[in-house]
N, C-alpha and C positions, 0 to 999 in steps of 0.2 A: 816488226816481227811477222815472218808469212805467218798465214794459217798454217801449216801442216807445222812451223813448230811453237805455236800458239800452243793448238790440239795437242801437240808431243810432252809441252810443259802439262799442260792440264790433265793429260793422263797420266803421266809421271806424278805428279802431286796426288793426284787420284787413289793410285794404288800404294804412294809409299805411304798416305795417311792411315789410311785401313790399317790397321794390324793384323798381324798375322798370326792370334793365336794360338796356343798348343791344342789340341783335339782337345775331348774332354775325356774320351781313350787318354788318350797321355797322362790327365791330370788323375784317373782314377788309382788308387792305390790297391795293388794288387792283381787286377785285372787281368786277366791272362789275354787281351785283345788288347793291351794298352803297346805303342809302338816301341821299339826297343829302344831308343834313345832320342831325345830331343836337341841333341847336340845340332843335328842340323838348322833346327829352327833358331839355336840360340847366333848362330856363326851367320845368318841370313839377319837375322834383328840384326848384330852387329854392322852389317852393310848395310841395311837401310837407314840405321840411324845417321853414317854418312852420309848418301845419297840424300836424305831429309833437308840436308844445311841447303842443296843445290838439285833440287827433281827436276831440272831440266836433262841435268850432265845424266841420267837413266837414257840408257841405249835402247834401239827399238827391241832388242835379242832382250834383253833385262826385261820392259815392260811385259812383253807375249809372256814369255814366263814366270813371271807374276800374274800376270791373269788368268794361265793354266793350273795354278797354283791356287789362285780362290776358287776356281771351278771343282777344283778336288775337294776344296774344303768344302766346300759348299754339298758335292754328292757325300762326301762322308757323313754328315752331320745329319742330311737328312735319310743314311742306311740305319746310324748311330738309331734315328727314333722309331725306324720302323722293325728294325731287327737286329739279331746279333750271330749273325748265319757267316760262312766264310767269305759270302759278299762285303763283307766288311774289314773282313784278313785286306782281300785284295785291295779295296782302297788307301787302305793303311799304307798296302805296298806303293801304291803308285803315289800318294800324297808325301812319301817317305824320297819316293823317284824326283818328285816333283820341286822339294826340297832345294835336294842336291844341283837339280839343271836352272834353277834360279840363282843359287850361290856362284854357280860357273858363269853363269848370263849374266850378272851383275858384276859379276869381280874386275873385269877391265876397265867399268865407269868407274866404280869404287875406288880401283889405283889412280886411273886420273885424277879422279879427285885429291885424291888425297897426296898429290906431287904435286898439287899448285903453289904457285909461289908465295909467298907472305900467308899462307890462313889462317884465318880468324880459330881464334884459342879453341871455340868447339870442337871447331873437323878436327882438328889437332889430336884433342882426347877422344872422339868418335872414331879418328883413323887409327891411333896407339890403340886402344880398345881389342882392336881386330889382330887375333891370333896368328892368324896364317890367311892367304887368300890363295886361289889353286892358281899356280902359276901360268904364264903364258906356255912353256914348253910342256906342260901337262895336258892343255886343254889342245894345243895342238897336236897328241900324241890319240886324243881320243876321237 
């Protein structure tokens, strides 16, 4: 195996190990800062559980955006302890952004995978799992 896809498995593994938590905005009840819906987080968990069976098959476009993706979370958590000002709106918004262009970024390894031939029962029920994924004509349109 080169190194760069040594490195590509290992980061792949990397990031789909992490989880990717709901904020604790999200989890608060009531909250008038909590993000409007977590459907995206839950539609992204669905693809990584995927990806999980096979971190290599994560595309370099999936990886970056997963790791734009913990950097959010990671500024949001630490506005989360230092205030609750509309610096923290905007995270929301862009951690919300952030979401969305990972589920895009992923969704082509995620079909690959999940049209390989013979799979093991898992991906099976990890790729039924998964609702919808934004199609090719979609993402080419954006």
């Amino acid at each position: 195996m080169s190194g760069f896809r040594l490195y590509h498995a290992v980061m792949a593994s990397a990031l789909l190990a992490g989880s990717l938590a709901v904020s604790p905005a999200a989890r608060a009840d009531g909250d008038e800062t909590a993000p409007r819906s977590n459907v995206n987080n839950i539609q992204l968990q669905k693809e990584l559980s995927v990806l999980h069976m096979k971190p290599e098959a994560a595309g370099p476009a999936c990886i970056n955006s997963l790791k734009e993706l913990h950097k959010t979370q990671d500024l949001l958590a630490k506005e989360q302890e230092n205030s609750h000002d509309q610096d923290l709106t905007v995270a929301e918004d862009v951690l919300e952004s952030d979401f969305e262009n990972s589920i895009e970024a992923c969704a082509g390894d995620v079909e690959k995978l999940c049209e390989t031939h013979n799979p093991q029962p898992e991906l099976v029920k990890a790729c039924e799992a998964i609702d919808s994924l934004p199609s090719k004509d979609s993402q080419a349109a954006d």
